[in-house]
N, C-alpha and C positions, 0 to 999 in steps of 0.2 A: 261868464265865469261861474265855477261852480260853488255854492256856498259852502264856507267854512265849517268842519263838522266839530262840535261842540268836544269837549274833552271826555273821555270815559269817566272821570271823578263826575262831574257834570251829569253826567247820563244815571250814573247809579246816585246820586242823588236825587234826582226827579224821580228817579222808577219808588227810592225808598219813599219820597215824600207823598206821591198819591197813594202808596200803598198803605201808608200807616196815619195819613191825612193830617203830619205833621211836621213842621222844619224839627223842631227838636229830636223826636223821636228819629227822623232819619238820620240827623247829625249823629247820634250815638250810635247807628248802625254804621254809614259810612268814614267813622273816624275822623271827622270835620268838628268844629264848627258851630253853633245855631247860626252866629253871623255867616260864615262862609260858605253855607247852604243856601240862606236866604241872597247876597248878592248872587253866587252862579246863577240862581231860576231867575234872577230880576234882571239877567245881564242872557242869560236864555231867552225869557220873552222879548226884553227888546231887540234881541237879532233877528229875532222872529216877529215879529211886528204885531202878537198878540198875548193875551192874557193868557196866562197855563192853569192860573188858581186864583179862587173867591179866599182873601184873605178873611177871616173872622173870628173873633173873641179866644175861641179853644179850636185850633188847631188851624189847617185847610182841606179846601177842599177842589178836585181837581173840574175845570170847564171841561165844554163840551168839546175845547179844542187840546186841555191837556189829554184829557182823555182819548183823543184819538192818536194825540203822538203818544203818549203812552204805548199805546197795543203795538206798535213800531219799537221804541224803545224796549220794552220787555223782550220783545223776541230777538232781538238784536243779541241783546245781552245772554240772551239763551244760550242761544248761537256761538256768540263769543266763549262763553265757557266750555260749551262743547267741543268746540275744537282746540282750547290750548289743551282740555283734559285728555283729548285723543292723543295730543302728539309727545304728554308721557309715557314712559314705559314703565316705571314703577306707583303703581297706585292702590296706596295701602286703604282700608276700609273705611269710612267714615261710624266712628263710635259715637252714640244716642246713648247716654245714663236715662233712663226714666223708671216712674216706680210702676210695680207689673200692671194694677189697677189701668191705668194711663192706657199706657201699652196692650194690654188685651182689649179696652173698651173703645181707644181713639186711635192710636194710635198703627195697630196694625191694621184696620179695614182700610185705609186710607194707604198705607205704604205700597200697596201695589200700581196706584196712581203713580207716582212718583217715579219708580222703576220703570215704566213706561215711560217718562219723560228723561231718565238720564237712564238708560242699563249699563252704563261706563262704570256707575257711582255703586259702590257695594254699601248697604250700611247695614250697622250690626247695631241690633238693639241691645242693651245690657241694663237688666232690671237689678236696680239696686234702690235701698230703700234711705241708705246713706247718700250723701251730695256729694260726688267724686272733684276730686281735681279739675275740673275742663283746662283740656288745653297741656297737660302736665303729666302726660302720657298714661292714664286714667281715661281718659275721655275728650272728644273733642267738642262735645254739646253736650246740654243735659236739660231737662223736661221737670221742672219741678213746682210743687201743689204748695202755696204758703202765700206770705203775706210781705219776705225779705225784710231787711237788704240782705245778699248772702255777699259773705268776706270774700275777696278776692276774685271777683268776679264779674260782668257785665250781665243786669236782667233786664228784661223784654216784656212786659205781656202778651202773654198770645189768647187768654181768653176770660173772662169773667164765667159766672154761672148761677143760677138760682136754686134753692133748696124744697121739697115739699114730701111730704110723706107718701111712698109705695108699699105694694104688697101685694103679693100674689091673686090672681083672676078673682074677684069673688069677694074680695075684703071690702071691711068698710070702716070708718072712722065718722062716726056720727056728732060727737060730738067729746068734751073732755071725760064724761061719764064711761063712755069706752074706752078712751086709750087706758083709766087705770086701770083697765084689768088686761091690757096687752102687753108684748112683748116690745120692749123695743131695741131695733140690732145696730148695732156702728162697730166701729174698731178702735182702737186706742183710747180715741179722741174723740168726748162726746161734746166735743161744745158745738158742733152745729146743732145738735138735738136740742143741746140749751135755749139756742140762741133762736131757733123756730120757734121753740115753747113759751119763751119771752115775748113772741112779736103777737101771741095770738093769745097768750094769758090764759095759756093751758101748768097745771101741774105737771111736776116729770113723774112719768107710771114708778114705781121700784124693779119692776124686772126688767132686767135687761142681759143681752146675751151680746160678746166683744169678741171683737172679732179683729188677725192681726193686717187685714188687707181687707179694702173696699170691695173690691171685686168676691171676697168671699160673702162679705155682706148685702150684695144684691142677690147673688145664689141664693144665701139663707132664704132672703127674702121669698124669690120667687118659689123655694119650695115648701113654703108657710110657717117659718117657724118667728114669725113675727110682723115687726111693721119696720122698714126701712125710712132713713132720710136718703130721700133721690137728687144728687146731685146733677142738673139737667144734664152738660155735656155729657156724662159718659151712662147715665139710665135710659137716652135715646133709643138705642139699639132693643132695649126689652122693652116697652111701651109700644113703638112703633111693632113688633114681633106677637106684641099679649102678652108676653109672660111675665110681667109686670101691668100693674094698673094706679094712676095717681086716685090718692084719696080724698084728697082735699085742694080746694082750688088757692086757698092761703098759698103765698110763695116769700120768701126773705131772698135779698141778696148775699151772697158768700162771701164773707170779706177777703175770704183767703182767694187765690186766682193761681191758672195756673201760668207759669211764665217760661222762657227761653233763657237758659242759661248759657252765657259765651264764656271765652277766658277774653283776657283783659288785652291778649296780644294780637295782632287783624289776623284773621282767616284764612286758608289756602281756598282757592280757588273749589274745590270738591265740599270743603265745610260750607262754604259760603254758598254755595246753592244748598247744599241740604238745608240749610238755616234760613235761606230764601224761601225756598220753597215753604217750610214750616207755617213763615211767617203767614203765604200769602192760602194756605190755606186756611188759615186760624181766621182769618180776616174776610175770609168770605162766608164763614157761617154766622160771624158776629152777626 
C-alpha cells in the first residue's frame, strides 16, 4: 500500500519551518498556528518514523533527515506553483514597494536569479520612499529598512547588517584626530553615525554633507567627497569591486534591519513565491 501523502498545509509548513529555523516564524508565514505547526511536524515525523528537527531553546533546526526531505519538498512545491500559475490566463505583475538604495544595491543583481526560476512571474519593482498599502492595490509586497511594527500589515525579517566606515581607494581613518577634520556623508538620518561614534568613543567631526538616498551616499563616498557609514548588506558590491575600501575594523550592529512586508490577507499563489523566494534568498546569505 502506498503511504499516505501528508497535506500541502503540512508540507509548506516544514519547507517554512527549516527555512526560517522556526515553528513561530513559519506559523506567521503559513497563516497557522505556533501550536498547529508544531503538532503537523510532530504528527509528520511520527508517520515517518523519524526526527525532521533538533528542537532547542531559540528556534529549530532541521536533521540530516529533515534536510533531505526538504530538497523533495521544496521542489515539489516549486513545481506545484508552477503549474497552477501556468494554467492561468490572466496574470497581472507582481508589485515590490522598495526604497531605490535597496533596489539598486540588493535587490536588482539578484532578480535575474529568480526570473530564471519562474519567467511566468513578472515583477515590477516600484521605488518609493513612503510605505504603500501592501496588498491594497498599491502594492502587493514591500521591502522596508527600520526597526517596525508598521500598521496594518505583517513583517518578516529578511536581514540584519553591521555598520563601519568607507571611503574611497586610498583613505584612511587613523584615529579620532582625523575623522575631525573630515567629512562625514549619510542622508537624512544620521544616527547610525551617532551610534558608531558612541560605540568607539569618537566625537562627531562638524562637517557633514546629507544626502536624500543611501545609494547617493556611497557614490559621494567612492568619489571622495568624504567618509561614509557602510552599511554591510548593500556596500558589498563596491568593496568586493574597490571602489570602496573599509576603514576601520570597529563594526556596531544596526538596530534598524531590513524586513518583508506582507498585507494582513494570505497571498495568491504568484506573491507567494516572490515572497518565498525573497525569504529564502535572504536566509542564505545570513
Amino acid at each position: 500500500m502506498s503511504r499516505r501523502l501528508p497535506s500541502t498545509e503540512t508540507l509548506r509548513a516544514f519547507d517554512a519551518a527549516v527555512r526560517l529555523g522556526s515553528f513561530s516564524r513559519a506559523a506567521d508565514v503559513v497563516h497557522l498556528t505556533h501550536g498547529a505547526v508544531s503538532r503537523r511536524i510532530a504528527a509528520l515525523e511520527e508517520d515517518l518514523g523519524v526526527a525532521l528537527f533538533d528542537r532547542q531553546a531559540r528556534g529549530v533546526r532541521a536533521t540530516a533527515a529533515g534536510l533531505k526531505l526538504h530538497a523533495v519538498v521544496a521542489d515539489a512545491l516549486e513545481r506545484l506553483h508552477t503549474g497552477l500559475d501556468s494554467l492561468s490566463t490572466d496574470r497581472p505583475p507582481v508589485r515590490v514597494s522598495v526604497l531605490p538604495s535597496f533596489a539598486s544595491r540588493w535587490l536588482l543583481p539578484r532578480l535575474g536569479q529568480f526570473r530564471g526560476l519562474a519567467p511566468d512571474i513578472d515583477v515590477q519593482l516600484m521605488a518609493d520612499y513612503a510605505l504603500v498599502q501592501v496588498g491594497r492595490g498599491q502594492a502587493d509586497l514591500a521591502i522596508r529598512y527600520g526597526t517596525g511594527p508598521w500598521r496594518g500589515a505583517r513583517a518578516e525579517l529578511l536581514f540584519e547588517e553591521t555598520l563601519f566606515p568607507v571611503a574611497s581607494p586610498g583613505g584612511t581613518l587613523e584615529g579620532p584626530e582625523a575623522l575631525a577634520s573630515a567629512t562625514l556623508l549619510h542622508d537624512s538620518d544620521r544616527a547610525d553615525w551617532q551610534l558608531w561614534l558612541a560605540a568607539v568613543g569618537w566625537p562627531e567631526p562638524k562637517r557633514h554633507e546629507t544626502f536624500n538616498d543611501y545609494h547617493m551616499v556611497l557614490e559621494a563616498a567612492a568619489s571622495g567627497h568624504g567618509i561614509a557609514l557602510g552599511r554591510s548588506r548593500l556596500v558589498e558590491p563596491d568593496l568586493a569591486a574597490g571602489r570602496l575600501v573599509r576603514l576601520r575594523p570597529e563594526a556596531v550592529t544596526n538596530p534598524r534591519a531590513y524586513h518583508l512586508i506582507l498585507p494582513p490577507a494570505p497571498l495568491t499563489p504568484a506573491v507567494e513565491r516572490v515572497a518565498d523566494w525573497l525569504r529564502r534568498t535572504a536566509a542564505a546569505e545570513r
